[in-house]
C-alpha positions in Angstrom: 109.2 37.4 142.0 108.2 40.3 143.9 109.8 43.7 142.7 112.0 44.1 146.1 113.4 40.3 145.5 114.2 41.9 141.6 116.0 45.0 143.4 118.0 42.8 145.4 119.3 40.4 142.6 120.0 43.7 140.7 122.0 45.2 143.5 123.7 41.7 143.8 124.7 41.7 140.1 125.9 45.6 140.2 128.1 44.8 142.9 129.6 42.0 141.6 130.2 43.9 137.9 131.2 47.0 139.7 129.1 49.7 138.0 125.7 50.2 138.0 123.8 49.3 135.1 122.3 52.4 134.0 123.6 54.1 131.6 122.8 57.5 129.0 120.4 57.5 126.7 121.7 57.9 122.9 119.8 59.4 120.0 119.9 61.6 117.1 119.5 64.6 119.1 122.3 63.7 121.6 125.3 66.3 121.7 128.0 63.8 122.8 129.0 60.3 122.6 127.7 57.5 123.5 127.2 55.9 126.6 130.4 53.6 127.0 129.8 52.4 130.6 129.7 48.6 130.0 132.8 49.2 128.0 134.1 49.1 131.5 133.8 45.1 131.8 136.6 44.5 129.4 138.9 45.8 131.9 137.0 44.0 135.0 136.8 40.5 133.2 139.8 40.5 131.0 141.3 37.2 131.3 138.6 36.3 133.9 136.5 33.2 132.4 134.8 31.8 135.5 133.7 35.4 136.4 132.4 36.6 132.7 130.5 33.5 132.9 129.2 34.1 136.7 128.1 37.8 135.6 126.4 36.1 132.5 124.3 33.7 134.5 123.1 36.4 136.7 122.2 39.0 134.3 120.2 35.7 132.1 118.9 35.3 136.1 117.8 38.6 136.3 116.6 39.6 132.5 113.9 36.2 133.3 112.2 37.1 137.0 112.1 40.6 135.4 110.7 39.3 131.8 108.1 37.2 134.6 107.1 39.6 136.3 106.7 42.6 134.1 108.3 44.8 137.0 110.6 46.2 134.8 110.3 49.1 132.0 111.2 48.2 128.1 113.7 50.6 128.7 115.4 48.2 131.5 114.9 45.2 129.9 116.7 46.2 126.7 119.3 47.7 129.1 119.4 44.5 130.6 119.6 42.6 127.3 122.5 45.1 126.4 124.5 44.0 129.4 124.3 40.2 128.4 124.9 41.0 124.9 128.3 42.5 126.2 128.9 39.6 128.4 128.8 37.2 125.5 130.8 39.2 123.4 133.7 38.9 126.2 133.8 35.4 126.3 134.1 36.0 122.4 130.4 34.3 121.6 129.4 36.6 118.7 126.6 34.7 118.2 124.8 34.9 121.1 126.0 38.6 121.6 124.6 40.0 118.1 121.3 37.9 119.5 121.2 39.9 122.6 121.5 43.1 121.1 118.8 42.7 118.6 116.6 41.4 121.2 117.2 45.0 123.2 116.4 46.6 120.5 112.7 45.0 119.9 112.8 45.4 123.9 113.2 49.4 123.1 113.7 51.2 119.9 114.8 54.9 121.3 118.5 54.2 122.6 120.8 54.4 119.9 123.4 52.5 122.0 122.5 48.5 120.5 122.7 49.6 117.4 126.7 50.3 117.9 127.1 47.6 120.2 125.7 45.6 117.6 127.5 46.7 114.7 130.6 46.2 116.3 129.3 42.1 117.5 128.7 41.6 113.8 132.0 42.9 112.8 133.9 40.9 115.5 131.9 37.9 114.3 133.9 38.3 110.5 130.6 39.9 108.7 131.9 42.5 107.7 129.6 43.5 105.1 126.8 43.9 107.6 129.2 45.6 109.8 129.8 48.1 107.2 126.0 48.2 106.0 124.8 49.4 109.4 128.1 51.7 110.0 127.5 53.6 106.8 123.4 53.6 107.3 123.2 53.6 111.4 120.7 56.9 110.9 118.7 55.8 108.5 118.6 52.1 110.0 117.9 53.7 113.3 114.9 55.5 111.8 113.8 52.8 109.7 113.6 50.7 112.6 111.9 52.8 115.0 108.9 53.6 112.8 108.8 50.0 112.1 105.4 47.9 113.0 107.1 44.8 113.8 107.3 43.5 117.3 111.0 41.8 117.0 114.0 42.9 115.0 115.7 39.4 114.2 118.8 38.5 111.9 116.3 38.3 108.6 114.2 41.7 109.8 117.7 43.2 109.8 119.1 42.2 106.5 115.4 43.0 105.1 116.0 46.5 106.5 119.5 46.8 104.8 118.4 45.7 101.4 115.6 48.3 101.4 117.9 51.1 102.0 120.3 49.9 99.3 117.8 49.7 97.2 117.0 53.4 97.1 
């Protein structure tokens, strides 16, 4: 899919979330919060199924022709990857939503913003001992993970990653 046709899906989903999907960098060296701007879909979805499930389909639409045709930076495609995990967690599927997360993370390891977006999917999903792992050790996860030489930060890469920092 030409680049143009990708801008024009990505306008297409924008205007039917209602914000654009960009938001702030988060890091260690950040002097504010977070970046909260998909935070803004609780209110434009709540109570909406058909139309979580819409904005789903066309973000999954969008993170694939991008993923084909490598038009898009890691940066965007974890963004991307961000935004579904957010639309799954709406419809309350934790599963899929702590999936989508780690995948933008393995998509780009600078934004801090996954990381709390999955922290919170974990804790929604009643694993609360991994929630509270990652809340008590987000820097030093963060870190961890970033100097990491593996390509893909899964469920078992994750847990790996907690045990090592307990065991120091």
């Amino acid at each position: 899919m030409p680049p143009n046709n990708l801008e024009a899906e990505k306008k297409i989903l924008e205007n039917f979330l209602g914000i654009p999907i960009k938001r702030i960098e988060f890091s260690l060296a950040s002097k504010g919060p977070y970046d909260e701007v998909f935070g803004n879909l609780c209110h434009r979805f709540y109570g909406q199924e058909k139309e979580i499930k819409k904005a789903t389909i066309l973000t999954t639409r969008l993170i694939l022709n991008a993923t084909t045709a490598h038009a898009y930076s890691q940066r965007e495609i974890s963004l991307l990857f961000s935004l579904l995990g957010t639309c799954h967690y709406l419809q309350e599927h934790y599963t899929k939503s702590i999936g989508c997360f780690l995948k933008a993370l393995s998509w780009y390891r600078e934004d801090m913003t996954p990381w709390i977006e999955l922290m919170f999917a974990i804790r929604a999903s009643g694993e609360y001992t991994i929630f509270e792992s990652i809340l008590f050790n987000l820097e030093p996860l963060y870190l961890q993970w970033k100097s990491d030489s593996a390509s893909e930060l899964d469920r078992e890469k994750l847990l790996d990653m907690i045990d090592s920092l307990m065991d120091q």
